[in-house]
MDAnalysis code that builds the backbone (N, CA, C; Angstrom):
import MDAnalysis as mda
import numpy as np

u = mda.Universe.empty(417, n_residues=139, atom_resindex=np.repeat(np.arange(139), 3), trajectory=True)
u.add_TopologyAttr("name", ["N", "CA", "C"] * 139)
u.add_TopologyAttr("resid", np.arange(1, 140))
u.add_TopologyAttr("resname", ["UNK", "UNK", "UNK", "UNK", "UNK", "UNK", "UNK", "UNK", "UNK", "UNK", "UNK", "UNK", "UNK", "UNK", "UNK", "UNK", "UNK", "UNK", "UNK", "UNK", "UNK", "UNK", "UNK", "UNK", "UNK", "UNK", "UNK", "UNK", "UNK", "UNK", "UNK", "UNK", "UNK", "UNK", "UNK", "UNK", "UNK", "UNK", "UNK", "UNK", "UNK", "UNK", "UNK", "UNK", "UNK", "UNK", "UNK", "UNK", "UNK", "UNK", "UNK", "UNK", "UNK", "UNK", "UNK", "UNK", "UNK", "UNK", "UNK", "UNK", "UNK", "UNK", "UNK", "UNK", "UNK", "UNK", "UNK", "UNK", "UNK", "UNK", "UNK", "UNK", "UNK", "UNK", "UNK", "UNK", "UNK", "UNK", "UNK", "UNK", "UNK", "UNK", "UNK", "UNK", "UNK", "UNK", "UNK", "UNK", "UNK", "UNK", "UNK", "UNK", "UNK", "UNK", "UNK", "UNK", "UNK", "UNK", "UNK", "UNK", "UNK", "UNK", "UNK", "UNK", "UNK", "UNK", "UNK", "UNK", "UNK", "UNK", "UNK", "UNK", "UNK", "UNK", "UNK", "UNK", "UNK", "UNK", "UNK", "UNK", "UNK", "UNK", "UNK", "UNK", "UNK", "UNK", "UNK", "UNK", "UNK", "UNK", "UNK", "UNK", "UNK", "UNK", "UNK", "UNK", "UNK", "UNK", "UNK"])
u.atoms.positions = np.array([
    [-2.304, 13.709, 9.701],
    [-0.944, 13.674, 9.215],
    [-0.989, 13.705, 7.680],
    [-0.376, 14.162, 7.183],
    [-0.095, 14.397, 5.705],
    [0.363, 12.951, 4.589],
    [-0.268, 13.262, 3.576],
    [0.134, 11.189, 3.545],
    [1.818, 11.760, 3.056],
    [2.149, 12.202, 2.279],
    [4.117, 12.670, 2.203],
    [4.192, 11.960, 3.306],
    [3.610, 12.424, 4.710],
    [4.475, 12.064, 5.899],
    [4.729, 10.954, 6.302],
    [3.265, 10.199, 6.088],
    [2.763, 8.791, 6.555],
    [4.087, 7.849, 5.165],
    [3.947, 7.903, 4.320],
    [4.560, 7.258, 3.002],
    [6.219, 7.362, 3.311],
    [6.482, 8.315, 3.414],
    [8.241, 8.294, 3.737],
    [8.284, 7.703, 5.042],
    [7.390, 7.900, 6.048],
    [7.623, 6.756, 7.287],
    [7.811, 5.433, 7.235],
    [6.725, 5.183, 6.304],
    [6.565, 3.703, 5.825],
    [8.005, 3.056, 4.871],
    [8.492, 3.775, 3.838],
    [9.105, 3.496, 3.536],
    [10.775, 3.458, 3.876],
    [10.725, 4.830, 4.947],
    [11.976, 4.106, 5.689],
    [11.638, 3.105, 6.714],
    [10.668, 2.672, 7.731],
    [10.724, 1.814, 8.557],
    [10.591, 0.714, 7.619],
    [9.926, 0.286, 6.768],
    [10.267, -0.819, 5.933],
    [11.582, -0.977, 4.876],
    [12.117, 0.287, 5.269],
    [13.866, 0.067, 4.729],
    [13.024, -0.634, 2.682],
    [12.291, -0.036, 1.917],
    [12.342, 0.218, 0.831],
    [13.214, -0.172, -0.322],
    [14.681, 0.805, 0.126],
    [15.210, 1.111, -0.717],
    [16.152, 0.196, -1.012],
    [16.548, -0.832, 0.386],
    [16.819, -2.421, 0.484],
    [16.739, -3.358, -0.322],
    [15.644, -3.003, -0.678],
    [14.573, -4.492, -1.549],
    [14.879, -4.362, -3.362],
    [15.732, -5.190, -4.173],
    [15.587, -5.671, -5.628],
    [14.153, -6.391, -5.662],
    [13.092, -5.447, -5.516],
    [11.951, -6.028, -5.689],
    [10.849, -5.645, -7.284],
    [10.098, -6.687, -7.676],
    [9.421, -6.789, -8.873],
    [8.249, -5.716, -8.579],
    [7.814, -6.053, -7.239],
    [6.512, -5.203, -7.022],
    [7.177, -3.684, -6.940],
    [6.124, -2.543, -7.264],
    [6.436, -1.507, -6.776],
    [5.885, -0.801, -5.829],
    [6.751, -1.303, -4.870],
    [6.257, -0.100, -3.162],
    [6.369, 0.632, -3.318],
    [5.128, 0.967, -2.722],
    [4.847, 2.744, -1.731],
    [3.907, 3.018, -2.417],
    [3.673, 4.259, -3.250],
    [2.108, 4.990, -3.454],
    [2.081, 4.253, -4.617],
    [1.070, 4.014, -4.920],
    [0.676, 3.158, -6.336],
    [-0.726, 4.123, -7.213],
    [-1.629, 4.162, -6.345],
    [-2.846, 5.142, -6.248],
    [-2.730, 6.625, -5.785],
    [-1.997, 7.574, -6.321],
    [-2.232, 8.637, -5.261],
    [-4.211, 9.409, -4.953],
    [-4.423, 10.412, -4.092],
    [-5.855, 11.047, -3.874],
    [-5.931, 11.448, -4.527],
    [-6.904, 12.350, -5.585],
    [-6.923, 13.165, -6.574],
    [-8.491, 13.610, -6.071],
    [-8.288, 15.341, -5.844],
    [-9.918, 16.059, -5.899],
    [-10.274, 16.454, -7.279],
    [-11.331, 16.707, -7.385],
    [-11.868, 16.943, -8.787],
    [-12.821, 17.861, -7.876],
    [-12.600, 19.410, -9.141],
    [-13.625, 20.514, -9.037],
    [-13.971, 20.212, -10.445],
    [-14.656, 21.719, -10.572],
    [-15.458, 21.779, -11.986],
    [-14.837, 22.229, -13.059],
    [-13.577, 22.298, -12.790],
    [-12.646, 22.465, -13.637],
    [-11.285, 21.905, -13.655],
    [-10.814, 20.959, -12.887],
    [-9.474, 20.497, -13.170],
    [-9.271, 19.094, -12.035],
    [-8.585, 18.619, -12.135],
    [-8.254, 17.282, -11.188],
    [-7.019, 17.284, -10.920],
    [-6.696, 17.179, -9.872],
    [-5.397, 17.252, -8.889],
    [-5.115, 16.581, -8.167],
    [-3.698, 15.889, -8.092],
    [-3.199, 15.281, -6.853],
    [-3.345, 16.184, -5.539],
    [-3.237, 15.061, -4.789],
    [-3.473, 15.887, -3.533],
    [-2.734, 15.052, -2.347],
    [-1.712, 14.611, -2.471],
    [-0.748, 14.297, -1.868],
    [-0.787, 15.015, -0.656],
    [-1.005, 16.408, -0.199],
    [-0.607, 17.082, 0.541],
    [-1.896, 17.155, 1.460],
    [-2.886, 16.479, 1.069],
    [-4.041, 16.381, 2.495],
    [-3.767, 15.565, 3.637],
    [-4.399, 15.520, 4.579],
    [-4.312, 15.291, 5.649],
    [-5.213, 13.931, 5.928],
    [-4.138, 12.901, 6.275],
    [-4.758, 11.240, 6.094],
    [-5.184, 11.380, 7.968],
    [-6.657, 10.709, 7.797],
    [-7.024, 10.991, 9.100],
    [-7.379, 9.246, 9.795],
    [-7.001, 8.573, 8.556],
    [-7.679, 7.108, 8.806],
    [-6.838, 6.355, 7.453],
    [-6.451, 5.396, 8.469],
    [-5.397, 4.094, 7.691],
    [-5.934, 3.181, 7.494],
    [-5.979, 2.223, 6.431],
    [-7.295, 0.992, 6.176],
    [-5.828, 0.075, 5.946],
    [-5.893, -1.772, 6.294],
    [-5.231, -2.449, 5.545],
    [-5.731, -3.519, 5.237],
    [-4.992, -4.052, 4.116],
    [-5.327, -5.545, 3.222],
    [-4.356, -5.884, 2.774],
    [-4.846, -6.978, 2.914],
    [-3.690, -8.109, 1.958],
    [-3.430, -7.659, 0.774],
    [-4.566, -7.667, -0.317],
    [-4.551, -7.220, -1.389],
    [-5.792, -5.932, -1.841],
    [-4.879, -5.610, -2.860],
    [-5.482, -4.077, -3.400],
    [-6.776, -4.363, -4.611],
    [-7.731, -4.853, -3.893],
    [-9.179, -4.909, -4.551],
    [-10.489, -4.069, -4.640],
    [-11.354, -4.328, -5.208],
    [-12.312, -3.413, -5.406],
    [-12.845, -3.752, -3.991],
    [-13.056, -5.035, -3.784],
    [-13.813, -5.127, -1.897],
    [-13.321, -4.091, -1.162],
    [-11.164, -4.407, -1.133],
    [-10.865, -3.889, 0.337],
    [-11.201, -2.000, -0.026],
    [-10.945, -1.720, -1.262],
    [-10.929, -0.437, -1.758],
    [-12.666, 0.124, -0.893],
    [-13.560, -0.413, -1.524],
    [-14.707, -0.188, -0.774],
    [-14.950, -0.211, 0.803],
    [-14.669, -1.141, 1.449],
    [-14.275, -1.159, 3.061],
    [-13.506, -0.471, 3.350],
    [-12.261, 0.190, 2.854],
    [-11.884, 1.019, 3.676],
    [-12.323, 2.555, 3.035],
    [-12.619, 2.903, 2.257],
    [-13.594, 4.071, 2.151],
    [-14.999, 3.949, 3.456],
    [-15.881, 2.838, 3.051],
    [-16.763, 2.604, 4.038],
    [-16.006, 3.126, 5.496],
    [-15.041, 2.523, 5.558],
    [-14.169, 2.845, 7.420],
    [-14.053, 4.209, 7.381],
    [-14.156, 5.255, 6.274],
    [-13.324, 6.437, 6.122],
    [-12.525, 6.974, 5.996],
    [-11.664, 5.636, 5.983],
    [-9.828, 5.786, 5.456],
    [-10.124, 6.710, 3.964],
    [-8.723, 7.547, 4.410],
    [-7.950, 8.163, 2.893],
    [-7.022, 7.756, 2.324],
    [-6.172, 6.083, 3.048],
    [-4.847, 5.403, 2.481],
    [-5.763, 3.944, 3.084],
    [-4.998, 3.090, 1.603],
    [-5.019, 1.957, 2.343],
    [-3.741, 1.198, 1.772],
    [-3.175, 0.542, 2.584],
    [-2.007, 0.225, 2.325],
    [-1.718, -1.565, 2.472],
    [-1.287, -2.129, 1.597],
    [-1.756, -3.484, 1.078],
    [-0.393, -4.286, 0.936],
    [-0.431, -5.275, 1.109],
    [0.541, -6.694, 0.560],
    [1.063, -6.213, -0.465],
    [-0.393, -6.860, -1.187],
    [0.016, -6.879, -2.902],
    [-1.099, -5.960, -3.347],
    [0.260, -5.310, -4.471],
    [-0.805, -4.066, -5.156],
    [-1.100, -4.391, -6.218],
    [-1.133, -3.087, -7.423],
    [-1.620, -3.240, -8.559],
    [-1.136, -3.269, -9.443],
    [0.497, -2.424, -8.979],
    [1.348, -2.239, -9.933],
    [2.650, -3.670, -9.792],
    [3.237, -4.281, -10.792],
    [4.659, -5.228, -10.945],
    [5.297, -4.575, -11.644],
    [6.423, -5.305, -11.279],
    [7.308, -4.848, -12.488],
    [7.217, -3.978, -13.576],
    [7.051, -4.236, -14.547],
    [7.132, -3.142, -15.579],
    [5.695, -1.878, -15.124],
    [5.191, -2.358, -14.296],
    [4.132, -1.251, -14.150],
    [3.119, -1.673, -14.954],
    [1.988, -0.597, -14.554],
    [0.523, -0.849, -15.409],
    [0.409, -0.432, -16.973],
    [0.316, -1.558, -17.441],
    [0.573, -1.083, -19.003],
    [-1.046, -0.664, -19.431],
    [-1.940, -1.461, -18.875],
    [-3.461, -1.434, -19.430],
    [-4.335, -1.001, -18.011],
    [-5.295, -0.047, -17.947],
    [-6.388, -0.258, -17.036],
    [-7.487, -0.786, -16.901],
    [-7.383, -1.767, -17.380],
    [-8.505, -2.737, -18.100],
    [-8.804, -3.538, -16.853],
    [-10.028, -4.331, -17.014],
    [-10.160, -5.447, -15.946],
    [-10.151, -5.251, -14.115],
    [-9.518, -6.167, -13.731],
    [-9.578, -6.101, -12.453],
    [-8.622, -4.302, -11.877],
    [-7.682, -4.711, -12.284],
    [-6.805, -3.165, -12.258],
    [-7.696, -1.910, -12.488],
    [-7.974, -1.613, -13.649],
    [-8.971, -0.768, -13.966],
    [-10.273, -0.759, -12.915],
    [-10.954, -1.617, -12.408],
    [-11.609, -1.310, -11.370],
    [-11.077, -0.780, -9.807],
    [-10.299, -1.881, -9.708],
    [-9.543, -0.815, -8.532],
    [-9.396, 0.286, -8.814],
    [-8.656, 0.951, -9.447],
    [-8.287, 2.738, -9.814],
    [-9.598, 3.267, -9.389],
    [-10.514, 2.780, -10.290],
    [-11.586, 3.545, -10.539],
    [-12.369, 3.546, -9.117],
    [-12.136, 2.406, -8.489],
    [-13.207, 2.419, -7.010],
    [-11.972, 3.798, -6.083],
    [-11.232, 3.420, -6.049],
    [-10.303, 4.181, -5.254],
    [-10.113, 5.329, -5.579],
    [-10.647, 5.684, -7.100],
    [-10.784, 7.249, -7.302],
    [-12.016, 8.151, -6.845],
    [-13.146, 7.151, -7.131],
    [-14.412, 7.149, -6.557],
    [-14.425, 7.651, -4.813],
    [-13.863, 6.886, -4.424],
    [-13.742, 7.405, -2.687],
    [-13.005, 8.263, -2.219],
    [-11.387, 9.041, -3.294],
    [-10.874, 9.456, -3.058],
    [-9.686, 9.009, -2.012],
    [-9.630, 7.390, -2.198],
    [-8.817, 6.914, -1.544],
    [-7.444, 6.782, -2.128],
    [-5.885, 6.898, -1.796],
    [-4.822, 6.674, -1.951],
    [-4.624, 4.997, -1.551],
    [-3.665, 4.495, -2.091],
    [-3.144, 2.900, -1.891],
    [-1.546, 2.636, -2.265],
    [-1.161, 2.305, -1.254],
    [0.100, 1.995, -0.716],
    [0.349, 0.471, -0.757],
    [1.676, -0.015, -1.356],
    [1.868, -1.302, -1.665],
    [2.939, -1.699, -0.972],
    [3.608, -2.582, 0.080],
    [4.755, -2.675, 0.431],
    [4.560, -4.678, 0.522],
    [5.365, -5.271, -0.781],
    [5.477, -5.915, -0.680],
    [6.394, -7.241, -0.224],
    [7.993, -7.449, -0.336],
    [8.824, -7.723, 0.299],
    [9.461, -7.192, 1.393],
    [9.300, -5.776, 1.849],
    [9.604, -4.756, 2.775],
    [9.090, -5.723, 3.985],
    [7.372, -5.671, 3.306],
    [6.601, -6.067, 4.562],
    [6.630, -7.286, 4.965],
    [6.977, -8.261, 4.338],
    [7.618, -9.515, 4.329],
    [8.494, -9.591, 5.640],
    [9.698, -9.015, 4.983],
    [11.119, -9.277, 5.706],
    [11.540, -8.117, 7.121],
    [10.754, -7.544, 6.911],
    [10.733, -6.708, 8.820],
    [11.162, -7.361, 9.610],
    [12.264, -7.348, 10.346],
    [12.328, -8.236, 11.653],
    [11.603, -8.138, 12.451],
    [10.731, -7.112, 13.203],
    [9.526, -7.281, 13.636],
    [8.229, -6.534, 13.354],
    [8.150, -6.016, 12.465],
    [6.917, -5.680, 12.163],
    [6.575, -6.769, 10.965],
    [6.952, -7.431, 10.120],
    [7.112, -7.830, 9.389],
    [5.850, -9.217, 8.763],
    [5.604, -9.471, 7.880],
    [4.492, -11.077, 7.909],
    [5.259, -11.888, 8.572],
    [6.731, -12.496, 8.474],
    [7.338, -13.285, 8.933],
    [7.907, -13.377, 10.328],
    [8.181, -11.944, 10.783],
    [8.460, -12.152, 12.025],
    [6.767, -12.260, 13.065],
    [5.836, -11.680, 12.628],
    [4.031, -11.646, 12.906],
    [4.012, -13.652, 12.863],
    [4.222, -14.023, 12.074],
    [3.679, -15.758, 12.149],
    [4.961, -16.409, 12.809],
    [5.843, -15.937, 12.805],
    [7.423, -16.673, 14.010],
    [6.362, -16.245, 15.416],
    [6.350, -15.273, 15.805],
    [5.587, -15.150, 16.949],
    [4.785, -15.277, 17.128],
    [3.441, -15.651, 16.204],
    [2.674, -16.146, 16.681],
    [2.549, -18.120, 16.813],
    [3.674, -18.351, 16.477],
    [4.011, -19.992, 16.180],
    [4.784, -20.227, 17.278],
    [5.388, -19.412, 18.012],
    [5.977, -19.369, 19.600],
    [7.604, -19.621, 18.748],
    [8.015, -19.200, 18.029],
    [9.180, -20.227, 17.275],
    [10.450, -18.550, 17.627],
    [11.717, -19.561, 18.402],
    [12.420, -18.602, 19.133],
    [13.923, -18.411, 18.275],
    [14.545, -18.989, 17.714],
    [15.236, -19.011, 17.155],
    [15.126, -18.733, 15.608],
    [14.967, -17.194, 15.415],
    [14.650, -17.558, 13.782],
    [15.636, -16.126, 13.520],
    [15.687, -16.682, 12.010],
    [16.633, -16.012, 11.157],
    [16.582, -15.994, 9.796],
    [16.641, -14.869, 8.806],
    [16.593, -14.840, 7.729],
    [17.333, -16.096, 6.595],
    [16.355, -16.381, 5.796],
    [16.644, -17.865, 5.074],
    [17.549, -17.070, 3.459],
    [16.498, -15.998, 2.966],
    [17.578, -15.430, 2.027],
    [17.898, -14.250, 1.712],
    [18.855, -13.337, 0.948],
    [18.841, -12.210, 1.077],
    [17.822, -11.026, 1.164],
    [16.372, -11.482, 1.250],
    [15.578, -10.512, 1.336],
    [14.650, -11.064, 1.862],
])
């Protein structure tokens, strides 16, 4: 499947466009091939393997290359609010591992939260057996 395809799925079933959120969901990392002459997004390849994590690190970045994933799609990413001002440090290694493998990384952070059932919260209501539940605040 094409990641375009996989990414607009994600972001309408996690209803996205919903969220006054700090983090910025959805592609954070796009793929990029490199020939011997130029480097390119590549949005338009074909994701054959989905990796996930909590968070967007040089570990999970490495494990899911290791798995063979071409997306991995995470809690918490790399980018907040104002976005990445520096690639320095921990940030700067992520990029760089995830460019290295040619992996893409996907961030859905309150989306993935507040799902009524795909969601972290509705995932630990059911697994806590807890039957009566309902959203505490607007998001």
């Amino acid at each position: 499947m094409k990641l375009e395809k996989i990414l607009a799925w994600l972001d309408r079933t996690l209803k996205v466009a919903d969220f006054d959120d700090v983090s910025n969901n959805g592609l954070q990392v796009d793929r990029f091939v490199a020939s011997t002459q130029t480097i390119k997004q590549s949005n338009n390849q074909t994701i054959s393997t989905v990796a996930f994590a909590v968070d967007a690190s040089v570990r999970a970045v490495e494990a899911a290359a290791k798995a063979g994933a071409q997306l991995l799609v995470v809690h918490h990413g790399i980018s907040w609010g104002g976005g990445i001002k520096r690639l320095t440090g921990g940030v700067g290694n992520v990029v760089r591992a995830a460019m290295k493998a040619n992996l893409a990384i996907a961030a859905y952070h309150l989306p993935l939260d507040a799902h009524p059932t795909l969601g972290n919260n509705a995932q630990l209501a059911k697994y806590f057996g807890l039957k009566k539940v309902k959203p505490a605040f607007s998001y």
